[in-house]
LOSE-71770 format. One record per residue (C-alpha): x, y negated, z; residue in three letters; residue number from 1. Coordinates in steps of 0.5 Angstrom, whole numbers, plus 2048, in hexadecimal, padded with zeros to 3 digits. Example, Ala and Ser with C-alpha at 12.3 -4.5 7.8 and 13.67 -1.06 7.14 Angstrom:
# residues 2
- 819/809/810/ALA/1 .
- 81B/802/80E/SER/2 .
***
This chain:
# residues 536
- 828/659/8FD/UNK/1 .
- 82C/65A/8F7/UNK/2 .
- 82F/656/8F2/UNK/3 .
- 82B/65B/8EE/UNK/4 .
- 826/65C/8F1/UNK/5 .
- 824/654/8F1/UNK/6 .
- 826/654/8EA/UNK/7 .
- 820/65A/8E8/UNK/8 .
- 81A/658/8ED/UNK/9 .
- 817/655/8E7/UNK/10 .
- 818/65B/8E3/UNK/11 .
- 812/65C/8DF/UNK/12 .
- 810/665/8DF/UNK/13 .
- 80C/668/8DA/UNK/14 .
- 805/66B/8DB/UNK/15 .
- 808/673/8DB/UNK/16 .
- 80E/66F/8DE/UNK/17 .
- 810/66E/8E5/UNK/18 .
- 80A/669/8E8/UNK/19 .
- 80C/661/8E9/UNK/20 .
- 811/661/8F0/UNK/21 .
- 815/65B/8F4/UNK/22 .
- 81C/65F/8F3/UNK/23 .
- 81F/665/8F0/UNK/24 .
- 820/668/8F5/UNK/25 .
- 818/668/8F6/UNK/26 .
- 817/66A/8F0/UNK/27 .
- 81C/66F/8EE/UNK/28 .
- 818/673/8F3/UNK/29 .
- 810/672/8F1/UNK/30 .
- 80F/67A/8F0/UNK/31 .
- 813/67D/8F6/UNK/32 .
- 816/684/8F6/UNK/33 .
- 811/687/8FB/UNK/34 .
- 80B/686/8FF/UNK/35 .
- 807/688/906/UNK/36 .
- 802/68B/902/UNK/37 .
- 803/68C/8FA/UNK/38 .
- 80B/68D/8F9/UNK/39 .
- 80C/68A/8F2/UNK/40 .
- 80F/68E/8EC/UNK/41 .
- 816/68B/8EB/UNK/42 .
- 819/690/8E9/UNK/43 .
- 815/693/8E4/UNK/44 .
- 814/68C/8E2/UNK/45 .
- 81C/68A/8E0/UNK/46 .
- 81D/691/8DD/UNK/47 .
- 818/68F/8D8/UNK/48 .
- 81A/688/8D7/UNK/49 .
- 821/68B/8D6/UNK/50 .
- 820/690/8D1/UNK/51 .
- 81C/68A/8CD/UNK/52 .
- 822/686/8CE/UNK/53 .
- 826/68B/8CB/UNK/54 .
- 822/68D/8C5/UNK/55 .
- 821/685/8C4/UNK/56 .
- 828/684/8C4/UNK/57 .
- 829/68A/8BE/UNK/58 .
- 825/684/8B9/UNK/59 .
- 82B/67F/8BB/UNK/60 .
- 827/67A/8BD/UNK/61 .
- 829/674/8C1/UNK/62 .
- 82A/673/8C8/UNK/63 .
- 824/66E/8C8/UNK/64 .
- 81F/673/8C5/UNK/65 .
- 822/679/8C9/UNK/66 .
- 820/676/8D0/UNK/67 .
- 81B/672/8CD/UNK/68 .
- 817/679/8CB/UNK/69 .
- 81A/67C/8D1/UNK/70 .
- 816/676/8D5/UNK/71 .
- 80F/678/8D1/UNK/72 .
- 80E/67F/8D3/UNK/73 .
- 80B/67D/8D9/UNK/74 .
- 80E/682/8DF/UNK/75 .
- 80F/681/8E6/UNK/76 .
- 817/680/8E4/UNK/77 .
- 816/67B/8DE/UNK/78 .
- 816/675/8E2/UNK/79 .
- 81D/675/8E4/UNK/80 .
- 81F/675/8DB/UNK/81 .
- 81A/670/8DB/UNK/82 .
- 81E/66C/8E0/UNK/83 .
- 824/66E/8DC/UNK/84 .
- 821/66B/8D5/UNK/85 .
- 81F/664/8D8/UNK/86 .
- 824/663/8DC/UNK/87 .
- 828/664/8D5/UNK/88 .
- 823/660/8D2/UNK/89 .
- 821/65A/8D6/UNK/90 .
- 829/659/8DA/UNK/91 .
- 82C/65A/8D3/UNK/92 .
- 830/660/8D7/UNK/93 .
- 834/666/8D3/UNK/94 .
- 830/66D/8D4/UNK/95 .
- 836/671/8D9/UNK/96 .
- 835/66A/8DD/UNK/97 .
- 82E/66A/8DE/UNK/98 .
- 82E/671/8E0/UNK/99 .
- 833/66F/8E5/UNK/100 .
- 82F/669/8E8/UNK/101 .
- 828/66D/8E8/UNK/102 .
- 82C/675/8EB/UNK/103 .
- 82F/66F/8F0/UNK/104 .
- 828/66E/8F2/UNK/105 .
- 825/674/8F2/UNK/106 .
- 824/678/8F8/UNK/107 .
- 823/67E/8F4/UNK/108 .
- 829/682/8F5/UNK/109 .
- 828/687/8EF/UNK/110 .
- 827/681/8EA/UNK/111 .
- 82C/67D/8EE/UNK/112 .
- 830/682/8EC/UNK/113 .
- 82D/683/8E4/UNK/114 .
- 82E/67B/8E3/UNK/115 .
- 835/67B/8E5/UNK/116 .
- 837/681/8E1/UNK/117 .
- 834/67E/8DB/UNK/118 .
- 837/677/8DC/UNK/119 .
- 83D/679/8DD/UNK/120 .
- 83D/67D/8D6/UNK/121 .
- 83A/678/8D3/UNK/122 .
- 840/674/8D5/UNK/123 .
- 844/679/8D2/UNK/124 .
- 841/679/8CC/UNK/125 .
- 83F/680/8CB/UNK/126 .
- 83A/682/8C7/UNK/127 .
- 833/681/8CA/UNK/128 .
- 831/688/8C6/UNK/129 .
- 836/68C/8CA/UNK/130 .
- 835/689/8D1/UNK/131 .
- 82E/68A/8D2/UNK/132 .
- 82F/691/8CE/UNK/133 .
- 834/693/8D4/UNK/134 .
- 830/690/8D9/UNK/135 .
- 829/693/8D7/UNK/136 .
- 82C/699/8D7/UNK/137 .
- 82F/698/8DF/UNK/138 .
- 829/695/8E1/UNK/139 .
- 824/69B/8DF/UNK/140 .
- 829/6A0/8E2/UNK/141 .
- 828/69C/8E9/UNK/142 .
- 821/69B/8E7/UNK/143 .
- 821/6A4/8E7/UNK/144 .
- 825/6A5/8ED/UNK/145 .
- 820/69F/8F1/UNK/146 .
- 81A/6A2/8F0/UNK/147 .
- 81D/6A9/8F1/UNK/148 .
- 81F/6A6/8F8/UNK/149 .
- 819/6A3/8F9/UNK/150 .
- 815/6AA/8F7/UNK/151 .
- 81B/6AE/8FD/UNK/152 .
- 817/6A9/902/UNK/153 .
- 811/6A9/8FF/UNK/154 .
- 811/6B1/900/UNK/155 .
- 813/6B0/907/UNK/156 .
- 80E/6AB/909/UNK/157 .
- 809/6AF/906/UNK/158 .
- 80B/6B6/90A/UNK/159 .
- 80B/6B0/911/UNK/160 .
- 804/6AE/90F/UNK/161 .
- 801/6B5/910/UNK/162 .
- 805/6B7/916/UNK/163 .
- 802/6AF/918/UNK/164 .
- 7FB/6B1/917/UNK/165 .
- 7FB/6B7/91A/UNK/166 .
- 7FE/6B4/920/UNK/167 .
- 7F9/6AE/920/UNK/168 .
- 7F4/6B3/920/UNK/169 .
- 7F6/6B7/925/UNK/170 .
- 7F7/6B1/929/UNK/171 .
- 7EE/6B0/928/UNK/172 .
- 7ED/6B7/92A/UNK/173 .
- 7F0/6B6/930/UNK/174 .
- 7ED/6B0/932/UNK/175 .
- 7E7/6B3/932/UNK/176 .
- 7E8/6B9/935/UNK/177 .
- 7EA/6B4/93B/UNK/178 .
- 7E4/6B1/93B/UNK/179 .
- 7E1/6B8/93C/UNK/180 .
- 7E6/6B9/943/UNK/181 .
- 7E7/6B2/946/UNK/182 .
- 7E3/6AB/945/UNK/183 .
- 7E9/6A7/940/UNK/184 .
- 7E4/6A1/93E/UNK/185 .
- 7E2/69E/938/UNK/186 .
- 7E7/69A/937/UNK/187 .
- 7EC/6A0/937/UNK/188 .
- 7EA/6A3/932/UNK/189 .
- 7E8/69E/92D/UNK/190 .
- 7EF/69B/92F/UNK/191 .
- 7F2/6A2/92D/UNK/192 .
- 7ED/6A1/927/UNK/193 .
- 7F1/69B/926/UNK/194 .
- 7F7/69D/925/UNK/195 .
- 7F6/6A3/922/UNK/196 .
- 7F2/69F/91B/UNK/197 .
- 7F8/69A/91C/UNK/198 .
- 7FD/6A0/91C/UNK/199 .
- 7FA/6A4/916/UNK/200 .
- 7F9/69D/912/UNK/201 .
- 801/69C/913/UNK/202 .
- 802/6A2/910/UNK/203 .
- 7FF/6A0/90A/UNK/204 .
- 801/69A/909/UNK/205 .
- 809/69D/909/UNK/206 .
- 807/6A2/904/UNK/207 .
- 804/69C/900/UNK/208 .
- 80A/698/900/UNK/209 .
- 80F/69E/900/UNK/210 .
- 80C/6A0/8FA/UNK/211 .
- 810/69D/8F2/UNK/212 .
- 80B/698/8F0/UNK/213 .
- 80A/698/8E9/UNK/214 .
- 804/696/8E5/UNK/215 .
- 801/69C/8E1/UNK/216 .
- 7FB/698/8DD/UNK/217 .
- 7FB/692/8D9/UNK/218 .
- 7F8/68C/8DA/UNK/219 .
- 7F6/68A/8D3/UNK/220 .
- 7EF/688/8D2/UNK/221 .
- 7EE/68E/8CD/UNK/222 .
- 7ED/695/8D1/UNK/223 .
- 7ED/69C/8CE/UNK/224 .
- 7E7/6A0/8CE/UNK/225 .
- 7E7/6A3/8D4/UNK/226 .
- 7E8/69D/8D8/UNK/227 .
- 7E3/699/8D6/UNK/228 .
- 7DE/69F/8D7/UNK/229 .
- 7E1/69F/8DD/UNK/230 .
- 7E1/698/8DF/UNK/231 .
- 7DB/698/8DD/UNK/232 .
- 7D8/69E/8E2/UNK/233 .
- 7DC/69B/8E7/UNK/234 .
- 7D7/694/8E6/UNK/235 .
- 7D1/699/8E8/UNK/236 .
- 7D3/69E/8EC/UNK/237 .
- 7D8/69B/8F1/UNK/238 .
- 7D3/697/8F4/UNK/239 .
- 7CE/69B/8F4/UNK/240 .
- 7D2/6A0/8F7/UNK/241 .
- 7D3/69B/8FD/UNK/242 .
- 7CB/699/8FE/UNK/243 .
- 7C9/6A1/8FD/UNK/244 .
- 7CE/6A3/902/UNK/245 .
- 7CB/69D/907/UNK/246 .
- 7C4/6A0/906/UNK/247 .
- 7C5/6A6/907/UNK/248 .
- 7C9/6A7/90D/UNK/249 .
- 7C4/6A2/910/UNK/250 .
- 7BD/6A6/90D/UNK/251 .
- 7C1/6AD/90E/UNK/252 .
- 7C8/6AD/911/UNK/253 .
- 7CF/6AA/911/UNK/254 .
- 7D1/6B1/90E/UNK/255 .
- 7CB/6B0/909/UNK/256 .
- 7CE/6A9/907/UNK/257 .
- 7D5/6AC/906/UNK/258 .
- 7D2/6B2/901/UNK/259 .
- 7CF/6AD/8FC/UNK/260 .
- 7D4/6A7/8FC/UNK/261 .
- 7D9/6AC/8FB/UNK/262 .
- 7D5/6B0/8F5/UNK/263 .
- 7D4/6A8/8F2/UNK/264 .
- 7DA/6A6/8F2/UNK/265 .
- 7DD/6AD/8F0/UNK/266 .
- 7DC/6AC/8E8/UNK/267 .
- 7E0/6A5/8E8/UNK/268 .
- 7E6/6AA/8EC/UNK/269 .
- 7E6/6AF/8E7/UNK/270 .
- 7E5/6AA/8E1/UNK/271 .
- 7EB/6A6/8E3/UNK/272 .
- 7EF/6AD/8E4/UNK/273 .
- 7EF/6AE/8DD/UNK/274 .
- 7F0/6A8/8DC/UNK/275 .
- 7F7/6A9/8DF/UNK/276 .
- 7F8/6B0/8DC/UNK/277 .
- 7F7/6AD/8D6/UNK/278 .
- 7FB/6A7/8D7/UNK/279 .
- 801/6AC/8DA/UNK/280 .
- 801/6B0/8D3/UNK/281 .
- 802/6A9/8CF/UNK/282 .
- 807/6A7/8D3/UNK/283 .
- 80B/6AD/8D1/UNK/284 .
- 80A/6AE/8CA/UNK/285 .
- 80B/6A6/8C9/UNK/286 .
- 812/6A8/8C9/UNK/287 .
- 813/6AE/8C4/UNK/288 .
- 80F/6A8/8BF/UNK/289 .
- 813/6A2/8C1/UNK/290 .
- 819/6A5/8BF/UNK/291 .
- 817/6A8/8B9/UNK/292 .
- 813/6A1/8B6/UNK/293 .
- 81A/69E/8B8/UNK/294 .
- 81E/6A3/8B4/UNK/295 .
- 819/6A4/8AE/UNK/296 .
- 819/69C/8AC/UNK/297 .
- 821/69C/8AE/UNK/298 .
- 824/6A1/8AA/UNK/299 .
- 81F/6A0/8A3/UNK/300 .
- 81F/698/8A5/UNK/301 .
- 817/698/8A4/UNK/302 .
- 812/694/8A8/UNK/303 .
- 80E/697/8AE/UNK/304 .
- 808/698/8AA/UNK/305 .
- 80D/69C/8A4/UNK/306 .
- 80F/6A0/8AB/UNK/307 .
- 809/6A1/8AD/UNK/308 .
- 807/6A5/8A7/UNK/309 .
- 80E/6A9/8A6/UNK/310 .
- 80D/6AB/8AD/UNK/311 .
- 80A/6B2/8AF/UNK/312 .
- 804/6B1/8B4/UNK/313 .
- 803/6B7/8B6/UNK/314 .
- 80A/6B8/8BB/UNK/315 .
- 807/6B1/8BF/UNK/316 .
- 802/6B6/8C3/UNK/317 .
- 7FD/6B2/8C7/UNK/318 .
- 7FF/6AC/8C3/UNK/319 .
- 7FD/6AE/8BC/UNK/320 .
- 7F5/6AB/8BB/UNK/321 .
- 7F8/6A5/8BE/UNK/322 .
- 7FE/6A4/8B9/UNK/323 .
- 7FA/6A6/8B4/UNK/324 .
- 7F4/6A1/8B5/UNK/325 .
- 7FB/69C/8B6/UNK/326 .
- 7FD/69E/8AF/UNK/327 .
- 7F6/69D/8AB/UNK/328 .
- 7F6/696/8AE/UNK/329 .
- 7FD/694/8AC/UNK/330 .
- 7FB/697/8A4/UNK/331 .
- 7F5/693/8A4/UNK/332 .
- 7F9/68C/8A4/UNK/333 .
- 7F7/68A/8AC/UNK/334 .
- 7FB/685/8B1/UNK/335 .
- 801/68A/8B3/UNK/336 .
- 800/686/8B9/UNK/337 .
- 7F9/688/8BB/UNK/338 .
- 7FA/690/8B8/UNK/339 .
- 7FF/691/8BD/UNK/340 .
- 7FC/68D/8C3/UNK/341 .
- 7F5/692/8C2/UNK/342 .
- 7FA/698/8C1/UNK/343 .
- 7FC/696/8C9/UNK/344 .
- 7F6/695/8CB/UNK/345 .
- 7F3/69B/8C9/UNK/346 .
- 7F8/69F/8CD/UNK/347 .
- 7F7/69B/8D3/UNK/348 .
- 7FE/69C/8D5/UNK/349 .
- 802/697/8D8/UNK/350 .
- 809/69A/8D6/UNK/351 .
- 806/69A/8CE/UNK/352 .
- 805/693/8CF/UNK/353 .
- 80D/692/8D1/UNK/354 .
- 80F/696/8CD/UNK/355 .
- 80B/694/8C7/UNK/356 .
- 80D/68C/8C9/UNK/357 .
- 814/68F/8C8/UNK/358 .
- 814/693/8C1/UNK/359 .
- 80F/68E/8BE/UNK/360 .
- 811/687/8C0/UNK/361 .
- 819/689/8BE/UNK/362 .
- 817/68C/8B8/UNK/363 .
- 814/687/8B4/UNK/364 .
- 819/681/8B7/UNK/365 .
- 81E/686/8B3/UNK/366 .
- 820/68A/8B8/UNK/367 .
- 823/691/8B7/UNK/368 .
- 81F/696/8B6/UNK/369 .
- 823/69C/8B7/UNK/370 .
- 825/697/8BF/UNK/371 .
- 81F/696/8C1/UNK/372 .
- 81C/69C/8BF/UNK/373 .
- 821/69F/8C4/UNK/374 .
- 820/69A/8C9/UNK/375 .
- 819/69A/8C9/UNK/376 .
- 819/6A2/8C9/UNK/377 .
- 81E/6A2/8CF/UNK/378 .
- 81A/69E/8D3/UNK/379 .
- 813/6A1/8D2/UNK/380 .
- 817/6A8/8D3/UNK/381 .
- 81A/6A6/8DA/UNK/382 .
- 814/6A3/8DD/UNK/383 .
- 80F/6AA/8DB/UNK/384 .
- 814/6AF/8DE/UNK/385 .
- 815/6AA/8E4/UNK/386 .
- 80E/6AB/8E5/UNK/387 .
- 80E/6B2/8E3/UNK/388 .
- 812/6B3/8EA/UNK/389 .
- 80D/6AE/8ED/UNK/390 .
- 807/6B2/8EC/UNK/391 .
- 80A/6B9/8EF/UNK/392 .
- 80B/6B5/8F6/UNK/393 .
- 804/6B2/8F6/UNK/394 .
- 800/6B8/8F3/UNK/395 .
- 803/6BC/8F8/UNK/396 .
- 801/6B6/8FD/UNK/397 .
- 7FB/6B6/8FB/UNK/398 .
- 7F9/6BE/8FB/UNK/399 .
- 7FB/6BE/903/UNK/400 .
- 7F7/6B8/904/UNK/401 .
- 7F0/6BB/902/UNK/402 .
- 7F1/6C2/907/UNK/403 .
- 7F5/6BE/90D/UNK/404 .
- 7EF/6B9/90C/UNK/405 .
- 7E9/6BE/90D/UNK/406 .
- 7ED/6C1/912/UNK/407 .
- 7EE/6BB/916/UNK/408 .
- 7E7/6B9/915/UNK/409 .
- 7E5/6C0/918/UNK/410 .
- 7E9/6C0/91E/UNK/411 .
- 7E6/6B9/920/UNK/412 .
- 7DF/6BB/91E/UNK/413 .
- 7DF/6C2/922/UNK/414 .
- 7E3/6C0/928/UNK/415 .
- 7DE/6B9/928/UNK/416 .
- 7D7/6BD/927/UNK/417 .
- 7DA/6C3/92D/UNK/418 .
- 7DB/6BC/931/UNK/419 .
- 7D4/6BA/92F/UNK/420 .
- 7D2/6C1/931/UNK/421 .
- 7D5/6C2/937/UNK/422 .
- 7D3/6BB/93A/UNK/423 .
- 7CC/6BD/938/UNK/424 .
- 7CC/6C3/93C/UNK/425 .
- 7CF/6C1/941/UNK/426 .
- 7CB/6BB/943/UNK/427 .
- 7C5/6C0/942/UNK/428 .
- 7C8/6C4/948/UNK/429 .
- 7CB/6BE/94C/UNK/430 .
- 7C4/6BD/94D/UNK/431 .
- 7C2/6C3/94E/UNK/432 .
- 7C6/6C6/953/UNK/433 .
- 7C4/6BE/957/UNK/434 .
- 7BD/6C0/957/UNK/435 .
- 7BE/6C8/959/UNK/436 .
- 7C0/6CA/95F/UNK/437 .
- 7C4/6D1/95E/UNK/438 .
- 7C5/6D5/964/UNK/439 .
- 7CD/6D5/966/UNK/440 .
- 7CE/6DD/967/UNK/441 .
- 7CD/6DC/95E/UNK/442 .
- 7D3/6D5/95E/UNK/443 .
- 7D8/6D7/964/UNK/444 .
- 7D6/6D1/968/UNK/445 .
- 7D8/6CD/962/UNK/446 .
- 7D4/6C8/960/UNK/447 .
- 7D3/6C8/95A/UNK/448 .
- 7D1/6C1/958/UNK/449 .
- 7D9/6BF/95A/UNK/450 .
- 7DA/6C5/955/UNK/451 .
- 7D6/6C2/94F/UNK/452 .
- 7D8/6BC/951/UNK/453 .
- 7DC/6BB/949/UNK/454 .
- 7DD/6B4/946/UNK/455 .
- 7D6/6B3/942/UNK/456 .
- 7D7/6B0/93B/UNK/457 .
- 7D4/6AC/937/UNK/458 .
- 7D1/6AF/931/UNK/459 .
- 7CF/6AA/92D/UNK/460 .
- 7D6/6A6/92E/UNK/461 .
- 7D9/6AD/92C/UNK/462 .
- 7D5/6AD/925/UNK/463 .
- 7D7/6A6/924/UNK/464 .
- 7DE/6A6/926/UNK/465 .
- 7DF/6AD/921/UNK/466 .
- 7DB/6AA/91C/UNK/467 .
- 7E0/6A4/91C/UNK/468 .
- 7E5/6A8/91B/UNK/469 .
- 7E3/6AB/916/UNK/470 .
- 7E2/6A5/912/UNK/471 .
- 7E9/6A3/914/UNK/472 .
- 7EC/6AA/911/UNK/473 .
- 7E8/6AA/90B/UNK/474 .
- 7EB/6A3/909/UNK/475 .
- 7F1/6A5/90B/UNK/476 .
- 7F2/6AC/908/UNK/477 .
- 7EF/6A8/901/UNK/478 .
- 7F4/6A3/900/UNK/479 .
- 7FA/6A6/903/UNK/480 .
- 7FA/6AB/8FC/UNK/481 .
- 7F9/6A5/8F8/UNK/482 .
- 7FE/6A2/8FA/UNK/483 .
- 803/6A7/8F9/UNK/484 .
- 800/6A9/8F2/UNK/485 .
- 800/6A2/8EF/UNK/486 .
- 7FD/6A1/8E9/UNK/487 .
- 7F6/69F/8E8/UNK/488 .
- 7F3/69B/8EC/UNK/489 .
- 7EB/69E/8EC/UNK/490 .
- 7EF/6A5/8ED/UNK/491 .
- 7EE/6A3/8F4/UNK/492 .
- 7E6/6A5/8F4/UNK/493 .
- 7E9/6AD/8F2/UNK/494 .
- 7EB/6AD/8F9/UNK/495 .
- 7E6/6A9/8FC/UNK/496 .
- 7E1/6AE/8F9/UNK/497 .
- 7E4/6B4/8FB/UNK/498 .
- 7E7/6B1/902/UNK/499 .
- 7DE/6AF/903/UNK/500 .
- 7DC/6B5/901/UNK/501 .
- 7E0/6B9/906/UNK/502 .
- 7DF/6B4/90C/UNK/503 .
- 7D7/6B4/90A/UNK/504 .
- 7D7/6BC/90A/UNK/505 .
- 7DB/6BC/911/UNK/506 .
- 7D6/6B8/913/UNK/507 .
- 7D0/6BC/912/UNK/508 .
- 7D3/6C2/912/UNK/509 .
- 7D7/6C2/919/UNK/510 .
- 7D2/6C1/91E/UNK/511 .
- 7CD/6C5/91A/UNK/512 .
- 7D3/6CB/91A/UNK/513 .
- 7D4/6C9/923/UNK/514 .
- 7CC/6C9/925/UNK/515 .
- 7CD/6D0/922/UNK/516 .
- 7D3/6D2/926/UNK/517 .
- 7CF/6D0/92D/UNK/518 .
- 7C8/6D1/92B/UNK/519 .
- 7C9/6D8/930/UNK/520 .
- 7CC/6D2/936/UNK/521 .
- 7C6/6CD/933/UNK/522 .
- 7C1/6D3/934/UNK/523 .
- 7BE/6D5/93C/UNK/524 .
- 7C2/6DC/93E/UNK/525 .
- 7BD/6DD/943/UNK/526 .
- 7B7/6DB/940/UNK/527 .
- 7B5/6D8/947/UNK/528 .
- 7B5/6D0/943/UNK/529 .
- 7BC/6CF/945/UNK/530 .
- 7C4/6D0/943/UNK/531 .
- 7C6/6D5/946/UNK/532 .
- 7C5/6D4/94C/UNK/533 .
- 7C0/6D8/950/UNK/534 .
- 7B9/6D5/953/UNK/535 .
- 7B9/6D5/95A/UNK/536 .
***
């Protein structure tokens, strides 16, 4: 271990800091870059850290309040500044050292890489205003070029995920065709079974961690409208769409149970679509207003409450109630704190929230208005038209998944139920044709028992196994979509709904459409009591 490593075991970390570790190395590493199952938002989290830093420095503020601030924000990154900050304040190190010593202990590479930048223009004695201005505007150009990248792989994954799917299920309807033919066993087929959920379930979770991962919604206590109406419904609706699914495929059948789960569940998806919707447009007309707040109060010299009332609202489109109703509460002499803190969450929008962070928090530090506005505007429009672009890739996505779900479900069913079908007939004229005894002259001398003499499957293994398939298909087609749209969490119920209403009508509808295609093989042609074959 380190002389420094020793030196800052007993270092103590704030409670929105790293937690309490033995090393630095540890420590330096408490919110990891990526995981198994949920990637963190690294990136997203440094380019907003940056661009607060970068409207901070305009206030000409000291090293210690820049980082002690920087430290507060609370993202996946501002543990690393909060080492900076104690290591400067509690081993009496000067800044461009301790950002040496904690890049030095970090295995991160980008902010390994930020750190030394940063130490070695400390060190220099540039001005912090100018670095972290330089280095805001390079990283939110790498930021775009990533996410255009990972939107290329996303794209690629998504067409392979179809073309997965199709081979998945081809590889079922095979599998019980060949029941019909040869006697395969049970274990084959749910081995086959096997690998066809553990396939379909890898190709989401690619989409999953090839997706940009970007929260969409604030955490903040204080919801907008349509959320809490939203939370709300998603208390009642949601288990009751679990418990109603169960009772009814249990009273009717699963095709039943998959209606009314999905018609349950549908009000809290079409909510939360709006939502999203609503929140996209807030997104993109927080720029136009962040900029010209900062110009407004930069040019005359104003305060944000003056800007507010020289500033023409209606050109903020989507966001004009909301600034309105922020300007009334800031005239009728309420905190600041608390106006801007229920504008943000009134909007519902993570982006808003970061970017409020960065105009508001600068600005009444004595920051710059006319910078901030412009960094805070930069910012929030580079985010939306990243998520313009994203939106093209999943909406496409999401349009093919809805018709190749319902075709593959089609196929599965119809060959299923023909299986079914064909298992009933033929066990019919198995029996038959083994208690009959046929004149030769009619065979050719051939018996026809050897001839009958097919596999005969067994038709309550073949409903279950297509039942379960089923299953697997429509939670996988469900979660795929939200995957690579992102955004709402509850967003994912739309798909559920729509992916359980598809899969319940299948269900009823198929087998209904096959025993009218075979009624005419079902029936007796004869009219002797028997399937075609002539009593004797």
């Amino acid at each position: 271990m380190s002389a420094f490593a020793t030196i800052t075991r007993a270092l103590p970390f704030g409670a929105k800091g790293p937690r309490r570790s033995d090393n630095i190395e540890e420590a330096a590493n408490w919110q990891r870059s990526s995981s198994l199952f949920r990637p963190a938002a690294t990136e997203y989290d440094l380019i907003t850290q940056l661009t607060y830093m970068s409207a901070l420095a305009t206030a000409n503020v000291g090293r210690e309040q820049l980082f002690e601030k920087t430290a507060q924000l609370g993202y996946s990154t501002s543990g690393y500044f909060h080492r900076v900050h104690l290591v400067a304040q509690k081993l009496n190190y000067d800044y461009a050292r301790a950002c040496q010593l904690v890049a030095d202990a970090t295995d991160n590479d980008m902010i390994e890489s930020l750190l030394l930048r940063f130490s070695a223009s400390l060190s220099s004695g540039e001005a912090e205003e100018i670095f972290l201005a330089r280095e805001t505007e390079v990283q939110l150009e790498t930021y775009a070029r990533k996410y255009e990248r990972d939107l290329e792989t996303l794209q690629k994954w998504t067409d392979s995920f179809v073309a997965l799917m199709v081979s998945v299920t081809l590889i079922v309807v095979v599998s019980m065709v060949s029941m019909m033919i040869y006697s395969v066993g049970t274990l084959f087929i749910l081995g086959l079974a096997t690998i066809m959920i553990s396939m379909a379930s890898l190709g989401g979770w690619i989409i999953y961690r090839t997706a940009p991962v970007e929260p969409k919604t604030h955490k903040l206590q204080l919801k907008s409208k349509t959320q809490d109406q939203m939370f709300l419904l998603a208390k009642v609706l949601l288990p009751t769409a679990a418990l109603l699914g169960v009772a009814t495929a249990l009273v009717f059948n699963a095709g039943a149970g998959m209606i009314a789960a999905g018609i349950t569940a549908l009000p809290v998806g079409i909510m939360a679509f709006i939502d999203d919707r609503r929140i996209d447009t807030y997104d993109k007309d927080m720029s136009t207003f962040l900029r010209a707040l900062g110009s407004i109060v930069g040019a005359i010299g104003t305060t944000v409450t003056d800007g507010l009332g020289r500033l023409n609202q209606r050109s903020l489109g989507s966001l004009e109630q909301n600034v309105r109703r922020l300007h009334i509460r800031l005239r009728s002499g309420l905190r600041p704190d608390l106006c801007w803190t229920r504008f943000v969450g009134e909007t519902g929008s993570e982006s808003i929230d970061r970017s409020v962070n960065v105009f508001w928090d600068t600005i009444k530090l004595g920051g710059d208005p006319d910078s901030i506005g412009y960094l805070s505007s930069l910012f929030a429009l580079k985010i939306s038209l990243l998520r313009e672009n994203r939106k093209l890739v999943s909406q496409t996505f999401m349009m093919l998944m809805v018709p190749m779900h319902a075709v593959l479900l089609g196929v599965l069913l119809f060959v299923s139920e023909v299986v079914v079908v064909f298992a009933t007939q033929l066990n019919d004229v198995q029996m038959q044709a083994a208690n009959t005894t046929v004149d030769a002259s009619v065979t050719g001398g051939t018996d026809v028992t050897s001839v009958l003499a097919f596999a005969s499957p067994n038709v309550g293994f073949i409903h279950g196994f297509a039942l379960v398939v089923t299953l697997v298909l429509t939670f996988v087609n469900t979660w795929a979509p939200h995957a690579a749209s992102g955004g709402h969490h509850h967003k994912v119920w739309l798909y559920a709904a729509i992916m359980l209403l598809i899969s319940g009508l299948a269900l009823m509808i198929i087998p209904w459409i096959v025993q009218g295609l075979f009624e005419s093989v079902s029936a007796d042609p004869t009219g002797t009591g028997g399937a075609g074959i002539p009593e004797v």
